[in-house]
C-alpha positions in Angstrom: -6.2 9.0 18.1 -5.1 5.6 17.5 -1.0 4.7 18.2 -1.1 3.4 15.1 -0.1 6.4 12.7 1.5 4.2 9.8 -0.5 1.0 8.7 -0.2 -1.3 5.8 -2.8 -3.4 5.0 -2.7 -6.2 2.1 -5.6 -6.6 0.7 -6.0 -10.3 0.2 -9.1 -12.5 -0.8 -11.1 -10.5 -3.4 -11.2 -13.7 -5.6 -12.3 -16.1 -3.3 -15.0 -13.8 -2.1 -15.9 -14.0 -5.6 -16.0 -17.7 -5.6 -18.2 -17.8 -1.8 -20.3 -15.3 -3.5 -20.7 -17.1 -7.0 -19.6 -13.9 -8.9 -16.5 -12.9 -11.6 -13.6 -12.7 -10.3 -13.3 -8.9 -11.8 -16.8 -8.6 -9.4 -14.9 -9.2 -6.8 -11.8 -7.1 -7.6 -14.7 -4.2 -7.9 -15.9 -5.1 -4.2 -12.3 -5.0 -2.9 -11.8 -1.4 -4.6 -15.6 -0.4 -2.7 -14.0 -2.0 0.8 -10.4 0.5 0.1 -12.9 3.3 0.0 -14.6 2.4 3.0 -11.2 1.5 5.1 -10.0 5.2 4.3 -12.8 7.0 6.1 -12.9 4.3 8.8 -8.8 5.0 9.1 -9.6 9.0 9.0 -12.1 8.8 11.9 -9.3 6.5 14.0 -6.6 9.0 13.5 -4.7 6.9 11.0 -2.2 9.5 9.3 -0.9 6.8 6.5 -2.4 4.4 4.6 -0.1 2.1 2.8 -1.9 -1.0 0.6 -1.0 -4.1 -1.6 -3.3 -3.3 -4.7 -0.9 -5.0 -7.2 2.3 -7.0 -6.8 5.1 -7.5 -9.3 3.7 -11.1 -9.1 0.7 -9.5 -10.0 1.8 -9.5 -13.9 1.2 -13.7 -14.2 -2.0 -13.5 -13.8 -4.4 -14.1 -16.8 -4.0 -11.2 -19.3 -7.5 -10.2 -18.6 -7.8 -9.9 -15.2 -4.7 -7.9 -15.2 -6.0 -5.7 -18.1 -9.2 -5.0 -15.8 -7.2 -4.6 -12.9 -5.1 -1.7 -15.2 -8.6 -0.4 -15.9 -9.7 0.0 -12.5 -7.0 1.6 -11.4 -7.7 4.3 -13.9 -11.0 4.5 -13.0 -9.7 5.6 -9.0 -7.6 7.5 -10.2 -9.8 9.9 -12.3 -12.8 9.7 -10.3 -11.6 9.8 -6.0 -9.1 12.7 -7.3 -11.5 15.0 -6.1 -12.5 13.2 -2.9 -8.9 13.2 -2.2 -8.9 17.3 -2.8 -11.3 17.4 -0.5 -10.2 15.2 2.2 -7.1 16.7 1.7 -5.3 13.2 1.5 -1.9 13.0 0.0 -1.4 10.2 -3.1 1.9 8.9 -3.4 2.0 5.2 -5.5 5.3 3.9 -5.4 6.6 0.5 -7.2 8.0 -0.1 -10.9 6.4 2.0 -13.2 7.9 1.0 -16.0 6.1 -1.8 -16.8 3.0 0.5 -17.1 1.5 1.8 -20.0 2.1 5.6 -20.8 -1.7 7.0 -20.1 -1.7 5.4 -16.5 1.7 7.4 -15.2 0.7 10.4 -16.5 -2.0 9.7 -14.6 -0.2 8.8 -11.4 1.7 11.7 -11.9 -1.2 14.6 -11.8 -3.2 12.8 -9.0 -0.2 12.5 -7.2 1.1 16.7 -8.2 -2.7 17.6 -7.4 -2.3 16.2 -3.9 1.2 17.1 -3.1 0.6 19.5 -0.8 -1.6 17.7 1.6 0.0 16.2 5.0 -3.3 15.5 7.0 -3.6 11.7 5.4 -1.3 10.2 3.2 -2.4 7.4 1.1 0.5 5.5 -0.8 -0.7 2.7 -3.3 2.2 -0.1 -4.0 1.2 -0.9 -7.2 3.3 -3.1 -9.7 5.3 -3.0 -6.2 7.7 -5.5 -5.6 9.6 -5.7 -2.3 12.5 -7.3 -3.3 12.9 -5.1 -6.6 12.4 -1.8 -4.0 15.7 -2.8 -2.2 17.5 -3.5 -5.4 16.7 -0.5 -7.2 17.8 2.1 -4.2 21.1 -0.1 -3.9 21.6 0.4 -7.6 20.8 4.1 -6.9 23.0 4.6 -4.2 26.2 2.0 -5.6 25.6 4.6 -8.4 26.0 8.0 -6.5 28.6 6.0 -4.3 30.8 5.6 -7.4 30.3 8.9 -8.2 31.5 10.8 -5.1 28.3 11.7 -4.3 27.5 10.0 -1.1 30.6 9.1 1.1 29.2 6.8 3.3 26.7 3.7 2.9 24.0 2.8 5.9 20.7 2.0 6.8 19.6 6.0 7.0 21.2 6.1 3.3 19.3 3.1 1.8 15.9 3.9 3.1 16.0 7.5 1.8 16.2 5.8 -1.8 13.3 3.4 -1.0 10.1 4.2 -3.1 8.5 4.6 0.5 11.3 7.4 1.5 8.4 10.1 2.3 6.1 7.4 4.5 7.3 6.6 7.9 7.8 2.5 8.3 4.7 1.2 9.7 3.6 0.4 13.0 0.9 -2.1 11.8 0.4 -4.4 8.7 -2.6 -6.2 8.3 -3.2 -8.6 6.3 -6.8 -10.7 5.3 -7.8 -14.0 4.2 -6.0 -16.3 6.3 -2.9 -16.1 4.9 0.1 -15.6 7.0 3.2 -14.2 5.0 3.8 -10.4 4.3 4.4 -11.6 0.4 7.2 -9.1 -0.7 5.5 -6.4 1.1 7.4 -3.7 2.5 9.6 -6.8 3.7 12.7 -3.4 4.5 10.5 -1.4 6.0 8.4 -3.6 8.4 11.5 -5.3 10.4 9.7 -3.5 13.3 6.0 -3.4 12.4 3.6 -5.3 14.5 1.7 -8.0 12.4 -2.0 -8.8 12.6 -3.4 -11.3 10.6 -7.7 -12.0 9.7 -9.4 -14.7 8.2 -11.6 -12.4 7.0 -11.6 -11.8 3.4 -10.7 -8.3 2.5 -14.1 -7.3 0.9 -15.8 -8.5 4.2 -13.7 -6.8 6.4 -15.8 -4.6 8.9 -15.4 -1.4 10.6 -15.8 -3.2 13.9 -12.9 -5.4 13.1 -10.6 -2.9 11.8 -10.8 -1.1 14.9 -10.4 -4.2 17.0 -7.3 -4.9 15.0 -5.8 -1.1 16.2 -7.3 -1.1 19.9 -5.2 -4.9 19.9 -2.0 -2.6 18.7 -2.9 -0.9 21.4 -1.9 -3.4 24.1 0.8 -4.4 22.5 4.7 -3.7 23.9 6.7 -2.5 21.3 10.6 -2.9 21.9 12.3 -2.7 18.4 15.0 -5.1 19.7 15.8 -3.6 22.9 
């Protein structure tokens, strides 16, 4: 069982596979969605007990209206159709960013996979999606400045804070990974990875290989990990 229990992975590169490959750029958001599916079993087999992944940045929302609308669409089309696989693998579903900004249909739809799945603790697979670092830490200090005023909470600290993060039921990860070259966690988990190890891959994220992946954990593996001490 890998040492890794908590890993984040941004999933970077699934338009310029498109361009190598001399397909749409939606083509290559579709082969990035096949690659998630494949890094979950390969994850399962290594012991990985959460799964955290970039599938769609606040940032996200400048990009051209279509590819955004397609983006919306495919994340419809996992959620309604890997709901059972989920059942079955009995992997938890938690997606945590800003809501809000998506349209009524696709919560409710967050909502069931995630209440049909609730009950599961063997895997947990959290989707940041519309998820915006910065926005996270704002909203639980607004949350807890709130309750604070009120009475309800008496003292303010780390402990405090991170129990109001969207990511309150996912232990901080031990391991981010990031493909495509680029080497920047992006407003990723930027609270909850001050003691994550880093890998970064050239590889882009629809490439990315079993072998690899489990290179990248047997690496954690040798690493020293002092958080600070």
């Amino acid at each position: 069982m890998s040492k890794a229990q908590s890993v984040g992975i941004i999933m970077d590169g699934n338009r310029r596979y498109a361009q190598k490959n001399g397909i749409t750029t939606l083509e290559g958001h579709k082969a990035g969605y096949a690659k998630l599916k494949e890094l979950l079993s390969w994850a399962e087999e290594a012991g990985v007990r959460y799964v955290t992944v970039y599938a769609f940045s606040t940032e996200n929302w400048k990009r051209d209206p279509g590819e955004v609308a397609y983006l919306m669409d495919l994340f419809r089309f996992a959620l309604q159709n890997e709901i059972q696989t989920f059942i079955d693998r009995k992997t938890r579903v938690q997606v945590i960013g800003d809501r809000s900004r998506l349209s009524t249909d696709l919560q409710k739809m967050i909502e069931n996979a995630e209440k049909k799945t609730a009950h599961f603790s063997e895997m947990t697979l959290a989707i940041a999606f519309s998820y915006g670092g910065r926005a996270e830490i704002v909203d639980a200090c607004s949350r807890v400045a709130e309750k604070y005023k009120n009475g309800e909470i008496e003292k303010i600290d780390e402990t405090v804070l991170s129990e109001h993060m969207w990511t309150a039921q996912i232990p901080d990860p031990d391991l981010i990974i990031r493909t495509s070259g680029e080497v920047r966690l992006s407003n990723f988990l930027p609270w909850q990875s001050v003691y994550g190890e880093l890998a970064f891959t050239k590889t882009l994220w629809p490439d990315l290989t079993k072998e690899e992946f489990i290179d990248i954990l047997n690496d954690f593996e040798k690493r020293s990990r002092r958080k600070g001490k």
